[in-house]
Backbone as JSON, one array per atom type, in Angstrom:
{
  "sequence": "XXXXXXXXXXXXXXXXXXXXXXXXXXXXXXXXXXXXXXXXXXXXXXXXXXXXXXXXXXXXXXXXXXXXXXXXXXXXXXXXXXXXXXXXXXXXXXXXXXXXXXXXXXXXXXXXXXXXXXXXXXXXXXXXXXXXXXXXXXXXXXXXXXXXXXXXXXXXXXXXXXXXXXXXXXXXXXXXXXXXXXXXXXXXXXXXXXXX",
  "N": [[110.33, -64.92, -46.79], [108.64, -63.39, -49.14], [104.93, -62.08, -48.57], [102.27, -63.86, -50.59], [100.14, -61.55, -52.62], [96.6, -60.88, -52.58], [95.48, -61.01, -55.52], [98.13, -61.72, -56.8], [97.66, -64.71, -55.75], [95.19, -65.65, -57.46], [95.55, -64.79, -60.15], [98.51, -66.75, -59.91], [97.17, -69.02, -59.21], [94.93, -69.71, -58.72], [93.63, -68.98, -61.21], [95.19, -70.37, -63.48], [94.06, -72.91, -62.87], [91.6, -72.73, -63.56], [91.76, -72.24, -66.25], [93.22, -74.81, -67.21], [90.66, -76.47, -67.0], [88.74, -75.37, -68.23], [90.6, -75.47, -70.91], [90.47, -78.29, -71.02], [87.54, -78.44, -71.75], [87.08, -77.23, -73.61], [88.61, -78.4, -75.78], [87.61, -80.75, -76.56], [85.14, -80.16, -77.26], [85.44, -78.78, -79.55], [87.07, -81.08, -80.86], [84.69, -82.6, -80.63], [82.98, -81.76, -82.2], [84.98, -80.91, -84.79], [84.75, -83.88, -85.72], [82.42, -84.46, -86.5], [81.86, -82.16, -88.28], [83.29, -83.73, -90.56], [82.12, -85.9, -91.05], [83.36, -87.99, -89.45], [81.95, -88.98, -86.57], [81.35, -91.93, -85.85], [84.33, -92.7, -85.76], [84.82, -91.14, -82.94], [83.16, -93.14, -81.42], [84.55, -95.48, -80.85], [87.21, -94.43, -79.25], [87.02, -94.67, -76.75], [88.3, -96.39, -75.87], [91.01, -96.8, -76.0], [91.27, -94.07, -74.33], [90.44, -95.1, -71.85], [92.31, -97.04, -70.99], [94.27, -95.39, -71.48], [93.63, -94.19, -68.53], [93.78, -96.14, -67.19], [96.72, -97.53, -67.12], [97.69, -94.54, -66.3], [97.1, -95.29, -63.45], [99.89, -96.46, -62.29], [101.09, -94.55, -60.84], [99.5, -94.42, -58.94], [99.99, -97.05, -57.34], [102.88, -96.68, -57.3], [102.89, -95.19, -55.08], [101.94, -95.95, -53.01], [103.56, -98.21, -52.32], [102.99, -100.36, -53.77], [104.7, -101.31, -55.89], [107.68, -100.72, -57.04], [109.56, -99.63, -58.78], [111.0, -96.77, -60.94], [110.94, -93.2, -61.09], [109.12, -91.02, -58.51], [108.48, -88.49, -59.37], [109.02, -88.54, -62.15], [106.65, -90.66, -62.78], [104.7, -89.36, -61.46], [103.92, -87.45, -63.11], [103.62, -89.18, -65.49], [101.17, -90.15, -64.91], [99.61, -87.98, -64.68], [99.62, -87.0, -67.48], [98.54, -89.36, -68.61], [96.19, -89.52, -67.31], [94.9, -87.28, -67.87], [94.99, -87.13, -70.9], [93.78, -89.17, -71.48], [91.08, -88.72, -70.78], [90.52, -86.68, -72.5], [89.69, -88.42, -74.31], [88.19, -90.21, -73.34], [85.85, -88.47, -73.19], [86.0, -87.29, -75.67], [84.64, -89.64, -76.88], [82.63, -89.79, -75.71], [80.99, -87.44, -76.14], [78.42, -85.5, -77.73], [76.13, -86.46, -77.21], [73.42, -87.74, -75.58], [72.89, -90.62, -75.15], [72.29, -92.48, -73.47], [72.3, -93.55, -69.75], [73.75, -94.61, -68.2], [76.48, -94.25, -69.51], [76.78, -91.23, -69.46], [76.41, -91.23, -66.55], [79.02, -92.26, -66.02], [80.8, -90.66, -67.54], [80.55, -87.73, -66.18], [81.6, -88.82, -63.03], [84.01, -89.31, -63.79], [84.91, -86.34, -65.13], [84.61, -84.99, -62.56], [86.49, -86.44, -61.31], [88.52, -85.68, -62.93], [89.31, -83.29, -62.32], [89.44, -83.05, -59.32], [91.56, -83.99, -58.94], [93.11, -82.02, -60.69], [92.4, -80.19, -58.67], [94.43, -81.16, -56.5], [96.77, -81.23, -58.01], [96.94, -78.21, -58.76], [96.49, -76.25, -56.79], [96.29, -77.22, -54.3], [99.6, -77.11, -52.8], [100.27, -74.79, -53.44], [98.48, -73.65, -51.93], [98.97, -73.99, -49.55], [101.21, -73.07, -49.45], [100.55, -70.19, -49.75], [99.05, -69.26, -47.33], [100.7, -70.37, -45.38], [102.88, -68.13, -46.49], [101.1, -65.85, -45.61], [100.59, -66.29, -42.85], [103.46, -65.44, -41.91], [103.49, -63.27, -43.09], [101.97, -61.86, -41.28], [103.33, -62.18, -38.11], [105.58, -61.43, -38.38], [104.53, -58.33, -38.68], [103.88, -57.84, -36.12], [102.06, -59.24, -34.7], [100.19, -61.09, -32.35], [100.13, -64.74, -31.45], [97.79, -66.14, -31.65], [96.07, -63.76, -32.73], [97.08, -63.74, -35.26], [96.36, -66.12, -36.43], [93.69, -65.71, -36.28], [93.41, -63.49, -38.46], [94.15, -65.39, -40.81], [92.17, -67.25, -40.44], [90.42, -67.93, -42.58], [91.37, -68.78, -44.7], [92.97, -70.28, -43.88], [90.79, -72.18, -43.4], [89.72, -73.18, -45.78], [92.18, -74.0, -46.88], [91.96, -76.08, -45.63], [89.83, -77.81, -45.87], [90.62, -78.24, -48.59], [92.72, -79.93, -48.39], [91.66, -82.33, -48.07], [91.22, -83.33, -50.58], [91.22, -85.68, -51.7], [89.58, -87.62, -50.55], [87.85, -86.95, -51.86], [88.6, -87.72, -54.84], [89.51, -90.05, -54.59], [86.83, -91.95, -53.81], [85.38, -91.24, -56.12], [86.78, -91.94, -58.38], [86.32, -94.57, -57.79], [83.7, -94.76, -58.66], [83.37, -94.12, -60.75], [84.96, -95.73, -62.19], [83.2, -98.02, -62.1], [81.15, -97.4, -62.78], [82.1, -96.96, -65.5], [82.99, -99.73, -65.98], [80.05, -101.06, -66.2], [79.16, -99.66, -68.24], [81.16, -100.55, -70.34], [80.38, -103.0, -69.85], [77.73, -103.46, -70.91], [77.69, -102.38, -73.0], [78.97, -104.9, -74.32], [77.22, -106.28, -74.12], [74.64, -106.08, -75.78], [75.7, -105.43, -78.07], [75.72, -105.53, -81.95], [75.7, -108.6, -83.01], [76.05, -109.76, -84.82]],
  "CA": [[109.48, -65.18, -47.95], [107.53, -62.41, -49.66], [103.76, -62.92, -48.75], [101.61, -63.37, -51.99], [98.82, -60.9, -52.16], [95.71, -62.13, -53.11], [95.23, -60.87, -56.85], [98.75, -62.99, -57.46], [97.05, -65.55, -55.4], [94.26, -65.53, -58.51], [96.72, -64.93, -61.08], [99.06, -67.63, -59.93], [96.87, -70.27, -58.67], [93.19, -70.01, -59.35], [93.32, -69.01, -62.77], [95.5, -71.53, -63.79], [92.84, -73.91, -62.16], [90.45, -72.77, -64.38], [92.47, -72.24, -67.55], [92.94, -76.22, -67.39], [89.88, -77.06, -66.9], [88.31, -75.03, -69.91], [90.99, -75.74, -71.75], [89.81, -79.51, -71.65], [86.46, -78.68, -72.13], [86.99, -76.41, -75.29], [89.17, -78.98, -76.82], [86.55, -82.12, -76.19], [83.86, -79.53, -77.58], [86.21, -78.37, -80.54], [87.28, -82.27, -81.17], [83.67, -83.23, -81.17], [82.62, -80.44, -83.74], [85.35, -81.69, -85.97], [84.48, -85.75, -85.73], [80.87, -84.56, -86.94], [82.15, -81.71, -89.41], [83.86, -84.48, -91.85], [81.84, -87.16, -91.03], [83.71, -89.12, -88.73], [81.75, -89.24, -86.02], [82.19, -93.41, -85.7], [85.97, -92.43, -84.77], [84.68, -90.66, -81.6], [82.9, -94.67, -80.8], [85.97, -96.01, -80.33], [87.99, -93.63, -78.66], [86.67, -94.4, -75.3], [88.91, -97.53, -75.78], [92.56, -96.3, -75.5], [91.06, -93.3, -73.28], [90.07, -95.98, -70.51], [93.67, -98.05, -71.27], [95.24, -94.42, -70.71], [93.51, -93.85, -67.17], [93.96, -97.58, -66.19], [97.82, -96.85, -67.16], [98.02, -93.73, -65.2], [97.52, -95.91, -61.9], [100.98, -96.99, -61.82], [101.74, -93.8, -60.01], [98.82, -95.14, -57.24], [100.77, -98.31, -57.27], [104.11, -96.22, -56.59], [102.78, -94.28, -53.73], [101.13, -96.92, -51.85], [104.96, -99.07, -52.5], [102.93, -102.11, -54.26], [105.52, -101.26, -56.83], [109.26, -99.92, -56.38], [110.72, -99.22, -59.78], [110.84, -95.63, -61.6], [110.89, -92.23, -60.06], [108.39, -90.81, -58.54], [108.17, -87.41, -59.8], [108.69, -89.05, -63.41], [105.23, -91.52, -62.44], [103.53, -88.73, -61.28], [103.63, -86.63, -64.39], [102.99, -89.84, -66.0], [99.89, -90.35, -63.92], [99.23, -86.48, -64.94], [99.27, -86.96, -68.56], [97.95, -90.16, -68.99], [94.59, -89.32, -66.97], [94.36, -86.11, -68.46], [95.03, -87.31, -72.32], [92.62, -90.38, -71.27], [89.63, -88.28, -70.19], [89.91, -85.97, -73.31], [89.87, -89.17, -75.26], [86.84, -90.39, -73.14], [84.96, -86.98, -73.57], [84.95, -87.22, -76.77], [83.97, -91.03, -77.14], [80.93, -89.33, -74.93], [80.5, -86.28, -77.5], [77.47, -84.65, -76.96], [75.1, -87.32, -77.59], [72.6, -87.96, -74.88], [72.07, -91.9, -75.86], [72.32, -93.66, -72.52], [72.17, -92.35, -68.64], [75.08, -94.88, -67.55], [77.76, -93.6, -69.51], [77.1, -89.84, -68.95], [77.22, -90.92, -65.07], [80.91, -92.41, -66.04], [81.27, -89.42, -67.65], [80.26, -87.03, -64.8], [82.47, -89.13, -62.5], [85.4, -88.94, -64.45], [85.21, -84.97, -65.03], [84.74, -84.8, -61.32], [87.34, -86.76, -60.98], [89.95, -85.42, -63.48], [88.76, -81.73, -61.4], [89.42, -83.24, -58.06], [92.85, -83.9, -59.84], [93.58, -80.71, -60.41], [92.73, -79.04, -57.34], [95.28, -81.64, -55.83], [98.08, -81.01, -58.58], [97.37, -76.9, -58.82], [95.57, -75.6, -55.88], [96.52, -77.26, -52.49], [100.66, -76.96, -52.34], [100.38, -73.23, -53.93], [97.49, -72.66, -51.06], [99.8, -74.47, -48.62], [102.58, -71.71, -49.3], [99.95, -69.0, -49.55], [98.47, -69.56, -45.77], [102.32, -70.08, -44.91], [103.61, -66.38, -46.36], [100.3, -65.02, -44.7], [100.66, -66.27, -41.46], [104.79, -65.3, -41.67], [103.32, -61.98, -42.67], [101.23, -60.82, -39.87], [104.24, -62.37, -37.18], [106.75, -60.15, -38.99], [104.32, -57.06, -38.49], [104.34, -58.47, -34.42], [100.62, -59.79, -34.65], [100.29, -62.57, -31.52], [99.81, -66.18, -32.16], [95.87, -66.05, -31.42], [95.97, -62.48, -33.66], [97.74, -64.32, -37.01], [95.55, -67.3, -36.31], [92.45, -65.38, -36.81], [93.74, -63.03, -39.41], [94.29, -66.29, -41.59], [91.74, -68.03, -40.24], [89.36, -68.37, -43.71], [92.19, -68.94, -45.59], [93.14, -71.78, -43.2], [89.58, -73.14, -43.22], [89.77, -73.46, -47.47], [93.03, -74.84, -47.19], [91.59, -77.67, -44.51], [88.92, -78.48, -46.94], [91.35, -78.41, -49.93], [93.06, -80.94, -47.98], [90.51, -83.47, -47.86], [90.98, -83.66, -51.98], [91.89, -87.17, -51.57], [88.62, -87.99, -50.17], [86.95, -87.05, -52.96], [89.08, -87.89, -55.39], [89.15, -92.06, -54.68], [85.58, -92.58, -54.36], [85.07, -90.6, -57.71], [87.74, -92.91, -59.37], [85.56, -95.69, -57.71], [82.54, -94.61, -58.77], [84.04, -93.45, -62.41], [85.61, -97.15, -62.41], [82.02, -99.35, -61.27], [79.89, -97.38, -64.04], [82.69, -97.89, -66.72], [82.69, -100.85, -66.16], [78.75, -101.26, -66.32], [78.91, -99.15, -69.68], [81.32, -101.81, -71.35], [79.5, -104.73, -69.88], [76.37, -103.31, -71.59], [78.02, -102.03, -74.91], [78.92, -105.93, -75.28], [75.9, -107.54, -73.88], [73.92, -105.27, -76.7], [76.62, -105.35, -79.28], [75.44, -106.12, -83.14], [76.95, -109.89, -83.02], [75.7, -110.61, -86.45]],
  "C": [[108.45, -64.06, -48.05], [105.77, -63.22, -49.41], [102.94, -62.94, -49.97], [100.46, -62.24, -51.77], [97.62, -61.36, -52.94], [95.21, -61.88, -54.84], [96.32, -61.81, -57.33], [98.06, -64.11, -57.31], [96.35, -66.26, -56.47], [94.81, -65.77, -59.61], [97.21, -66.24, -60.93], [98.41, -68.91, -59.79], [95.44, -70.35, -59.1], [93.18, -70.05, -60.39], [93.65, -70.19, -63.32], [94.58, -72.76, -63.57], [92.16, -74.03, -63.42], [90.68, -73.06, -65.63], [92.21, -74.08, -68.3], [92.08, -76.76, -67.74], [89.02, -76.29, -67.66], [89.16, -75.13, -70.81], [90.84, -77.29, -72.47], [88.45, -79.77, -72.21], [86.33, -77.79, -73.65], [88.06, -77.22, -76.25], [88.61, -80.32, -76.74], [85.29, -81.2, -77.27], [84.19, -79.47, -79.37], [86.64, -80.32, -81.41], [85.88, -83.03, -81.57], [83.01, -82.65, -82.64], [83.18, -81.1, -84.93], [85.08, -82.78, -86.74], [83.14, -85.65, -86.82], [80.81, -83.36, -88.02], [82.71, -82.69, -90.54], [83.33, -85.85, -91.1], [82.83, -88.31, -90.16], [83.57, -89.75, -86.93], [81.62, -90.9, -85.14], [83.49, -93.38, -85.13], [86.0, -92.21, -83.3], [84.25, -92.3, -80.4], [84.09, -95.1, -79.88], [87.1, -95.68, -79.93], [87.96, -93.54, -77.44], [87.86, -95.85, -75.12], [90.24, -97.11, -75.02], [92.55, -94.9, -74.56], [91.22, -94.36, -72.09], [91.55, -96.58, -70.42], [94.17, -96.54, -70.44], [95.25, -94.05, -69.1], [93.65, -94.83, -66.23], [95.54, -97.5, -65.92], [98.27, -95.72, -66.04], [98.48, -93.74, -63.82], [98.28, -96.71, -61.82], [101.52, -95.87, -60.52], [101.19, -93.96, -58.44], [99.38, -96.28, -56.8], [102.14, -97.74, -56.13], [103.73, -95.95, -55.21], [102.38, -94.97, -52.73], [102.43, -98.28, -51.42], [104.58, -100.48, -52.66], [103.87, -102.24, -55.26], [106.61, -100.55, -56.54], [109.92, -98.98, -57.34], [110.03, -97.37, -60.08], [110.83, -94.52, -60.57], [109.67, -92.08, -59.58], [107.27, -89.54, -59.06], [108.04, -87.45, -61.51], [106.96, -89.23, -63.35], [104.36, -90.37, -62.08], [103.34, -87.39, -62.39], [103.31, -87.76, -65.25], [101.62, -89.99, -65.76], [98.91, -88.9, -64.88], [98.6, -86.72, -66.75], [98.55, -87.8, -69.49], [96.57, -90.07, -68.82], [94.21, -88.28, -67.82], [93.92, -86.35, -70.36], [93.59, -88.44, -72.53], [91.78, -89.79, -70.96], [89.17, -87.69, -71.37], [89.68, -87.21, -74.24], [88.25, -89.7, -74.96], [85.8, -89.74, -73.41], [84.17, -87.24, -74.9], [84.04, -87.95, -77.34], [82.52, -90.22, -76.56], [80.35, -88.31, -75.87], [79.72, -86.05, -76.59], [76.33, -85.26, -77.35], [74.68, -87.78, -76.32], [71.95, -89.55, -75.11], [71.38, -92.95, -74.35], [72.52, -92.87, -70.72], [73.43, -93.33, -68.04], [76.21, -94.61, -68.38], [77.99, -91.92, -69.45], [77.34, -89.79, -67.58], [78.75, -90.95, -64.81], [81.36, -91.34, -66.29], [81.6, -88.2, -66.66], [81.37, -87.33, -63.99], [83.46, -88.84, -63.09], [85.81, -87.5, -64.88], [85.68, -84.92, -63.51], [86.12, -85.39, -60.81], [89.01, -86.03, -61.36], [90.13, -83.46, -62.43], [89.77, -81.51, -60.42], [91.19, -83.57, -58.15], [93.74, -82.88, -59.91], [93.69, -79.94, -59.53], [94.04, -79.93, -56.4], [96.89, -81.42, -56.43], [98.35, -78.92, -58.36], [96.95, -76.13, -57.52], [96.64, -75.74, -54.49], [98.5, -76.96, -52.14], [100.54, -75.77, -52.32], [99.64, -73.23, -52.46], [97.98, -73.11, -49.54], [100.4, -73.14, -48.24], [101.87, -70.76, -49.17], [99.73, -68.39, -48.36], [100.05, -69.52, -45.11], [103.13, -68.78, -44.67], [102.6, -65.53, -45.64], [100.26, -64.93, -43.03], [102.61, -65.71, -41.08], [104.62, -63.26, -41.72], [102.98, -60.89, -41.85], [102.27, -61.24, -38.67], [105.17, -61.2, -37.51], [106.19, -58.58, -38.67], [103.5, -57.07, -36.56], [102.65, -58.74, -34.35], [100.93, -60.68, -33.33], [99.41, -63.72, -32.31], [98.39, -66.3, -32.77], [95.61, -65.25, -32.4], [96.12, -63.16, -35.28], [96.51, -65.2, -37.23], [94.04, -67.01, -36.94], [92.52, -64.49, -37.96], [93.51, -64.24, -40.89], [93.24, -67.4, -41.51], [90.33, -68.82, -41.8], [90.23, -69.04, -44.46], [92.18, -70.49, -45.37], [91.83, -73.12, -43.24], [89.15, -73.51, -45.04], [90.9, -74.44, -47.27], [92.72, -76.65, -46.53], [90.96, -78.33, -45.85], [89.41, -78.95, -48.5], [92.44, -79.67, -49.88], [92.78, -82.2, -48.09], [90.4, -83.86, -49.26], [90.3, -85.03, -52.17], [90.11, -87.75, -51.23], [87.42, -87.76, -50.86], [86.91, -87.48, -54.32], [89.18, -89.22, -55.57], [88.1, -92.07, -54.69], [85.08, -92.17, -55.74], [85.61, -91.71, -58.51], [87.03, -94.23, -59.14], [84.53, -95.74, -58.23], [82.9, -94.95, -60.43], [84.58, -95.57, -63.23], [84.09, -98.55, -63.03], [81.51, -98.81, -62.54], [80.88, -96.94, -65.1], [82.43, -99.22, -67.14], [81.4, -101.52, -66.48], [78.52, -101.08, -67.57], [79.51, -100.14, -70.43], [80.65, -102.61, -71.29], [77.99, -104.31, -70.81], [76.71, -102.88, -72.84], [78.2, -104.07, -75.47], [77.77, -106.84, -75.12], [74.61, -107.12, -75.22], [74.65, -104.99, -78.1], [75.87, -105.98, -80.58], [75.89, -107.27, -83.46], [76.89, -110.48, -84.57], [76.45, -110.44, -87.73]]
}
């Protein structure tokens, strides 16, 4: 296996990172603009609805993986998972716009970026930086490095990839967190609702 060098590295794997993750925030920004160019800022209200449905949806694929559930593939479910959170956050976003009204649903908000993030570095980041650390350490053996020698050669690399590891661990309590002050924000949109 060819080792990558680290500008592909960038190219292939970081950028992409980033790409994503301004590409949701310039089409949340771009979506809000519009809502409030033709007046239909009201639309954006109620868009946090079938956002939240989409990211509750999504966790069939946490279902699969944990085997409280059997059916469907898993590589299907987890592009489901993928597109449902992702389509469900820009949906939430925009329900959030850029209106400053309330400090518990910008924390949901917050959480749920962080979360859809923590997302990404687990879908684009950690296998790629798996294989990266892999062709690097195959590279310095091949040019007769010793074990100890490769080890420290790779050793930063290795100490990103550890930590890139640990996604997961940031990634559920976020979804917990993201979950508790949703849930707080509906219970207070209907306890405050116009009933009249």
């Amino acid at each position: 296996m060819e080792p990558i060098i680290p500008s592909s590295l960038w190219r292939r794997h970081i950028v992409p990172f980033f790409l994503l993750a301004g590409l949701l925030a310039l089409a949340t920004l771009a979506g809000d603009f519009l809502l409030h160019r033709m007046n239909l800022v009201w639309v954006g209200r109620y868009l946090g609805i079938p956002g939240t449905l989409l990211i509750i949806i999504s966790f069939l694929y946490s279902l699969r993986k944990r085997k409280l559930i059997t059916s469907d593939n898993p590589k299907a479910l987890l592009a489901f998972h993928e597109f449902c959170a992702w389509f469900g956050s820009f949906l939430v976003l925009l329900h959030a716009g850029i209106h400053f009204n309330s400090i518990l649903p910008w924390l949901a908000t917050v959480a749920m970026s962080v979360g859809v993030i923590s997302g990404l570095v687990g879908k684009l980041l950690l296998n790629r930086a798996r294989h990266y650390v892999t062709g690097q350490r195959e590279h310095f053996q091949l040019r007769g490095l010793s074990r100890p020698e490769v080890e420290q050669a790779v050793f930063w690399d290795a100490v990103a990839l550890d930590a890139m590891n640990r996604w997961r661990k940031v990634h559920i309590p976020i979804f917990i967190a993201f979950a508790l002050l949703s849930i707080g924000h509906i219970f207070s949109v209907f306890l405050f609702w116009g009933w009249k």
